[in-house]
Each structure stands twice: as C-alpha cells, then as structure tokens.
C-alpha positions as CSV (number, residue, x, y, z in Angstrom):
1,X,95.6,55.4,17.9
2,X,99.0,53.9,17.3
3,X,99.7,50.2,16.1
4,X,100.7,49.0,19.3
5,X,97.8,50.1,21.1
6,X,95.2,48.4,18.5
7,X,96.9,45.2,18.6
8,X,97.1,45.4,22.7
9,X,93.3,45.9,22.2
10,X,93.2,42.9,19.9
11,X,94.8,40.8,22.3
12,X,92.9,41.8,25.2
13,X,89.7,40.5,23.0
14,X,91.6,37.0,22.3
15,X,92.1,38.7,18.5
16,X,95.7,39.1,19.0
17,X,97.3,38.2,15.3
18,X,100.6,36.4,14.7
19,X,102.7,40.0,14.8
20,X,101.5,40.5,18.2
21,X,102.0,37.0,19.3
22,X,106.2,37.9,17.9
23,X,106.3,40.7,20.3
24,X,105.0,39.1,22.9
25,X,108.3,36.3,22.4
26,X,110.4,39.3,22.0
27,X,109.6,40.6,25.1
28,X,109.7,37.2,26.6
29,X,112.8,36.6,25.4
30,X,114.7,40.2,27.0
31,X,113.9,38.7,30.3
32,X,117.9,37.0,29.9
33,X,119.9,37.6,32.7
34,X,122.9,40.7,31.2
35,X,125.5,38.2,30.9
36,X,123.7,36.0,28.8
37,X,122.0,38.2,26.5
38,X,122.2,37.8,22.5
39,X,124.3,40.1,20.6
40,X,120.8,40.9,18.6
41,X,119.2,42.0,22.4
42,X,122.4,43.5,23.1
43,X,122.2,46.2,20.3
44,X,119.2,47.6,21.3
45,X,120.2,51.1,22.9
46,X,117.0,51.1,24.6
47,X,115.8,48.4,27.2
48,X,112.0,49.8,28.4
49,X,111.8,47.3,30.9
50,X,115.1,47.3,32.6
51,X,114.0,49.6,35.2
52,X,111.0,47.3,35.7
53,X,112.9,44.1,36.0
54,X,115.6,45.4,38.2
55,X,113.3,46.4,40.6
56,X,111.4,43.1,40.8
57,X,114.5,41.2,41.1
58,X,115.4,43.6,44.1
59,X,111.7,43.4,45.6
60,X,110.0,40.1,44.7
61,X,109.7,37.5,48.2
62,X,109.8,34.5,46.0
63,X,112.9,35.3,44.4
64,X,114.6,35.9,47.2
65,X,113.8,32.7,49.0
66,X,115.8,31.3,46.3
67,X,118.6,33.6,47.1
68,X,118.1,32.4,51.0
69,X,118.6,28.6,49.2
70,X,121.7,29.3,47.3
71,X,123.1,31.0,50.4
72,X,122.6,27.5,52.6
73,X,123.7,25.4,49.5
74,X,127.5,27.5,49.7
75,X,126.8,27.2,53.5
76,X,126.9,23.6,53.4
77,X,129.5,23.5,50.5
78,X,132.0,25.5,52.8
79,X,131.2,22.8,55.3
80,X,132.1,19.6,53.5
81,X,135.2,21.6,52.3
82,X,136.1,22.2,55.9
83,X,135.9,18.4,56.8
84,X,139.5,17.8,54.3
85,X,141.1,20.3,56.3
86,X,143.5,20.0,59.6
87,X,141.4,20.6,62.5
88,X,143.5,21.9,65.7
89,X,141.4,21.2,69.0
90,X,142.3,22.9,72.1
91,X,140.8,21.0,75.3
92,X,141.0,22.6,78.9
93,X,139.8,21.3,82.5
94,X,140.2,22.4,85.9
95,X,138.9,20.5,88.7
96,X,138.1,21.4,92.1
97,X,138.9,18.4,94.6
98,X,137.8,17.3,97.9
99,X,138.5,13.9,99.6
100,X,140.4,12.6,96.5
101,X,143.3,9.7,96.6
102,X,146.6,11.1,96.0
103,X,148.6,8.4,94.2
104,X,151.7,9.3,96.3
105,X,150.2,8.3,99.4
106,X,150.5,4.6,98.2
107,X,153.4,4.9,96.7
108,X,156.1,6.6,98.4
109,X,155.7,4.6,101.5
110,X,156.8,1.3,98.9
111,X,160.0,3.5,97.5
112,X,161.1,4.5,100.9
113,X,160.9,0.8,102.1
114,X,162.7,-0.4,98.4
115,X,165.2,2.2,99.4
116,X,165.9,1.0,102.9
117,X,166.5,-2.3,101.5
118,X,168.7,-1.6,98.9
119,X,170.5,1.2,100.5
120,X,170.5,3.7,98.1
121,X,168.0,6.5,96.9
122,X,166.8,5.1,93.9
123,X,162.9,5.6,94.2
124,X,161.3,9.0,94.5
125,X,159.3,9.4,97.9
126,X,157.8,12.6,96.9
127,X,155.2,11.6,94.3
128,X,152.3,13.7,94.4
129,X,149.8,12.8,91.6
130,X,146.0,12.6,91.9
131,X,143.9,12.0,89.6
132,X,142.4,13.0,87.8
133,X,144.8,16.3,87.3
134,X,143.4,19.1,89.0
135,X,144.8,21.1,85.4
136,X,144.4,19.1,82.2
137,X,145.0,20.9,78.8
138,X,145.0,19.2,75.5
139,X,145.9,20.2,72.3
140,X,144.8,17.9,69.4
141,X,145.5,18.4,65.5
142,X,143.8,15.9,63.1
143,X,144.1,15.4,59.3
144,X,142.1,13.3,57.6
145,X,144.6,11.1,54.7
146,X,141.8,9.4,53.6
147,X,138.0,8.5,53.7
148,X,135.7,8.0,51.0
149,X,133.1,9.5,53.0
150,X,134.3,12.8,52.9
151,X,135.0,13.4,49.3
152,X,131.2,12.3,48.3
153,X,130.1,14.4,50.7
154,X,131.9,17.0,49.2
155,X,130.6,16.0,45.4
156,X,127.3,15.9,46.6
157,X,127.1,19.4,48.7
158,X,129.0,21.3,45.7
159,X,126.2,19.6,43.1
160,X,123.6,20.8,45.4
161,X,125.2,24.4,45.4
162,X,124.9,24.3,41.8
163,X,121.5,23.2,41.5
164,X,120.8,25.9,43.8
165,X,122.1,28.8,42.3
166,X,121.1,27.9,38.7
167,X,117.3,27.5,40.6
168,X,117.8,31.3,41.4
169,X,119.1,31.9,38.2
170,X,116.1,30.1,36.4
171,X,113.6,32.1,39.2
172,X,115.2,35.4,38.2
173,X,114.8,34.8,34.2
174,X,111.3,33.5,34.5
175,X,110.3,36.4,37.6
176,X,111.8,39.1,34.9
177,X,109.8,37.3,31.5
178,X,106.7,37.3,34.0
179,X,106.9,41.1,34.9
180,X,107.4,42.1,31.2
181,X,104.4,40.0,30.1
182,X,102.5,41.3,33.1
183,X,103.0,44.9,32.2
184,X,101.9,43.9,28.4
185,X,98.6,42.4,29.8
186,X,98.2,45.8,31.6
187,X,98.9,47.9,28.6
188,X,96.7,45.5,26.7
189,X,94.0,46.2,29.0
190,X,94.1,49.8,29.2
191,X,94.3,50.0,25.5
192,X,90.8,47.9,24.9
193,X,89.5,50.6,28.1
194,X,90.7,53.6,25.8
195,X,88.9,52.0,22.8
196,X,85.6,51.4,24.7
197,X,85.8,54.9,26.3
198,X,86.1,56.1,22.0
199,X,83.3,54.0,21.2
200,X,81.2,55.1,24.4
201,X,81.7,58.7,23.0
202,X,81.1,57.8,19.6
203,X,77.5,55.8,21.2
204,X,76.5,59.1,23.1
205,X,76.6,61.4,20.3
206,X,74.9,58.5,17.9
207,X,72.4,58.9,20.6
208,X,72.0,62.7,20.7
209,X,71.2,63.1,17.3
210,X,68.8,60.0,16.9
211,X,67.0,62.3,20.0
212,X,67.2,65.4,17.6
213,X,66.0,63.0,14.1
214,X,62.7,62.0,16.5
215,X,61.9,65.5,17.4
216,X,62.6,66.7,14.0
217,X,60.0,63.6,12.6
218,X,62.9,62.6,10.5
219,X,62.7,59.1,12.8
220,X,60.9,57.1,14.6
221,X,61.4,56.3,18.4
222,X,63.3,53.2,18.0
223,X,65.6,54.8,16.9
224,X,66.6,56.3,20.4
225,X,65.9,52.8,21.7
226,X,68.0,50.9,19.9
227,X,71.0,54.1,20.2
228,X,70.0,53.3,24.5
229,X,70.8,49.7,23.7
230,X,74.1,50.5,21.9
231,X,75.1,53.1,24.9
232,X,74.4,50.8,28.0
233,X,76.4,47.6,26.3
234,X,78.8,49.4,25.6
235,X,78.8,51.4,29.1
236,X,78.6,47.4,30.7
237,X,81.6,46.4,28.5
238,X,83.5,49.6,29.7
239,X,82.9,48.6,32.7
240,X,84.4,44.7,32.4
241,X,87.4,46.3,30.4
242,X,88.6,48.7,33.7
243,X,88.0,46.0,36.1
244,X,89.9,44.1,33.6
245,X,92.9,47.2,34.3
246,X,92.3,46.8,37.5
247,X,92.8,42.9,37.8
248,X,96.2,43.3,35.6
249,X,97.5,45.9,37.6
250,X,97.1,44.2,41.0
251,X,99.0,41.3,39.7
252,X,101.7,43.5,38.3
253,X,102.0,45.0,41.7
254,X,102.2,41.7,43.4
255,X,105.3,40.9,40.7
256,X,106.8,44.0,41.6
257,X,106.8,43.3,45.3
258,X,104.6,46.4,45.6
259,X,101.0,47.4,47.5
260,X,98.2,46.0,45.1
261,X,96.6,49.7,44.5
262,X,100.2,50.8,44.1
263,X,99.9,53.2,40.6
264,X,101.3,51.5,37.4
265,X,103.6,53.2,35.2
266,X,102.9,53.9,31.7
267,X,104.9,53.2,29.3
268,X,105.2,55.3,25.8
269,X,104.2,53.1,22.9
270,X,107.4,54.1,20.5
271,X,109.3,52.1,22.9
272,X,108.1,49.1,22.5
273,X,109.0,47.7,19.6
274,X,112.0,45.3,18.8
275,X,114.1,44.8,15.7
276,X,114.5,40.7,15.9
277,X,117.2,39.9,13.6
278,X,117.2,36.7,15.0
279,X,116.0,33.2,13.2
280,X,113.8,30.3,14.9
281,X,117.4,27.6,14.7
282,X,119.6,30.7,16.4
283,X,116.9,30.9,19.3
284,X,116.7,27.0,19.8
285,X,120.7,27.4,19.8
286,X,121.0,29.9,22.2
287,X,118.1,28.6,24.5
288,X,120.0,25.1,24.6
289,X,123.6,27.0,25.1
290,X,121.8,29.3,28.0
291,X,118.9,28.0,30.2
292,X,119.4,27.6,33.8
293,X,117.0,25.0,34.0
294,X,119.1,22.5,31.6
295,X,122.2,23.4,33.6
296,X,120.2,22.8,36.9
297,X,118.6,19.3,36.0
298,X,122.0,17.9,35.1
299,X,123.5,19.3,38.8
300,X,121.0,17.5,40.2
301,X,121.4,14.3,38.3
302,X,125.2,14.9,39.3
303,X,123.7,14.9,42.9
304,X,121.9,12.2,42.5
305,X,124.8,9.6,41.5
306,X,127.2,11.3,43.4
C-alpha cells in the first residue's frame, strides 16, 4: 500500500499527522485562479485536479449565480455611464380631430377688418391653425454639464461592479479549494475501506485456522469465539467506512454539479504529491498580494462612502 493511501486512511480515522495536514494546504492552495498562481504552482507540469476544477467552475449553480451578479453589477455600471452622455429624443404625435376650434376662424375676420381700415394688406386672412397640431414632431438633444448626482452614482455602481466580480472571483477560488478537498475526503475514505477490506481478509483466515487448531485439539473453543468477535467488528466497521465512501462521494457530486450516485473518478496516487518550495512569510505575501476577498471588502467600503 502506497504512502498516500496510509495517511488518507489516517486521516479518515482523525490520525492524520502534520505531513498530511501540508498536503492537504498544498492542495488547498492550487485552487488559485491561472492568472494568479505562484511561480512554485506554476512549475508543476502536472495539475491532477485541473480537469476536476474546470468542470465545477463550468457546472456548479452557486457559482454561477455569482456570474448572474457580476453580469447585473456591469449592467447597472453601463447604466450610470449612459446618464453623462447626450441623449437625442425623438417625439411624434398625430391627432385625429373632430369639432375642434381653428384659430383662424377668430382671427382673420380681425385682420380683414384692420385691413379695411388701414387700406392696405398688411394682415394675413388665411390663418389656419388649430390646436393642438394635428402633426407634432419633436426632436430633443440633452447634455448634462453638470450634476453631482450623476457622477456618485457612477462611483457607486462601478464600486458595486467591483465588489461583484471579485465575489465571483472569491466563489470560484473557494468552489475549486472545496472540490479538491472534497475529492481528498473521498480518496481518504476509500483508502480506510481498502484497509478494512485487508484486515477483514486477514480476520477470516485468523478465523479458519482457529476452526482447524479446535478440531485438531491444539485449542480451545474460544478461540473461534473470540476470531467471530474480531470478524463481525471488523465486518460493522467495513461497513461504516463505505457508507463513509458513499457520503463523500455524494457531496463531491453535488460540488461537481453532477447526479449524487454519479461514479467518482479515481485518481492514481503518484500524482498527488507536491514539491512546496514555498516558505510560511512567501504564502502570507502572496495571500495578502492575491485574495479576492481583500480586494472585494475594500470595493465595498469604496461603495459605501461613495
């Protein structure tokens, strides 16, 4: 049995010594998004949970309602933008009249007298206007110089965007960190099942020849019973070690966006193991230079003052 799979069974058992507990971080620690990867991650040729993380990030609901939330953010961003430009507003009305007063019919019979009196033409007598027009068109271009109003609502909608999409980000790091540590509790789990299906072996044949000693006379029957004992506690904590499998897997799955008895992939021992040339200061570092969630609490901060 190979290293990996003893301390997975250690782990499983709450036994799980300090190397394991540094894989577990190094695996915790290669759920960083590609772009902001170390250079120590970024050497290793082999990632063996890319393809597991991609697909999560593809499948998982949570994640993308986050996505959804980013979308509306930009949305509303694109909005406040939209308020500092021109605006050109084209207005158009026909209406059908009946029975309404035309202007000219009060008028021109006033010009015609004014013209009679002064003896010249110097009044129209053929108005015709009603009102309202029967066609009305308007076309309307505003600019807004200046308004306070607008530019904080600007500020505030592009903070909001940012809190948004460094949310996603922060759901996509943790979603991929929880689908690598959910696969480890699965190997874990199967590991400890492979031991206690060794040992139940091991139990049996302890059993078979305690059977043989007793019919020999070489032993006494509690011998047998006590081999009986062995095989049925260990059979019972067979048992609690696949529903253990079982339990793991289903909430893989659920990570994964997939059916709950959909079958788990097994991945080859040999590939997980890390080189970490990386010290405790250099993490800190890089986790303060790096995390989403820093990045998003001081968006929102921004937001708030804004």
């Amino acid at each position: 049995m190979s290293i990996a799979m003893r301390k997975a069974a250690a782990a499983s058992d709450g036994r799980a010594g300090p190397a394991a507990g540094r894989a577990l971080v190094v695996f915790l620690m290669a759920a960083l998004v590609p772009t902001a990867r170390p250079a120590w991650l970024r050497a290793q040729t082999v990632d063996p949970f890319a393809g597991l993380v991609e697909e999560a990030l593809r499948n998982n609901l949570a994640l993308e309602q986050a996505r959804l939330a980013e979308a509306r953010a930009g949305a509303a961003l694109r909005e406040a933008r939209g308020r500092l430009l021109p605006s050109l507003a084209l207005d158009y009305r026909y209406t059908e009249q009946d029975g309404t007063l035309n202007f000219g019919d009060l008028v021109n019979p006033v010009f015609g007298a004014l013209n009679e009196l002064s003896g010249a033409n110097r009044f129209p007598t053929d108005v015709d206007l009603t009102i309202p027009f029967r066609n009305d068109s308007r076309l309307r271009l505003v600019q807004p110089l200046y308004d306070s109003r607008l530019w904080a609502s600007r500020a505030l909608a592009g903070h909001r965007r940012d809190a948004a999409h460094y949310a996603r980000r922060a759901a996509a790091r943790r979603l991929a960190a929880e689908v690598q540590a959910a696969y480890l509790s699965v190997a874990a789990a199967r590991s400890a099942a492979r031991i206690y299906e060794a040992g139940l072996a091991l139990v049996r044949e302890s059993e078979r020849v305690a059977g043989r000693l007793v019919e020999a006379g070489r032993a006494t029957p509690d011998v047998v019973y006590r081999a009986r004992a062995e095989r049925g506690e260990v059979e019972q904590q067979l048992l609690s070690a696949r529903e253990r499998v079982h339990a793991a897997e289903r909430r893989f799955n659920r990570l994964m966006g997939r059916g709950v008895d959909a079958p788990v992939e097994e991945i080859p021992d040999s590939l997980l193991r890390f080189e970490v040339s990386l010290t405790e200061e250099e993490a800190i570092a890089h986790a303060l230079a790096h995390r989403e969630e820093l990045f998003g609490a001081a968006s929102q901060s921004a937001a708030a003052e804004a």
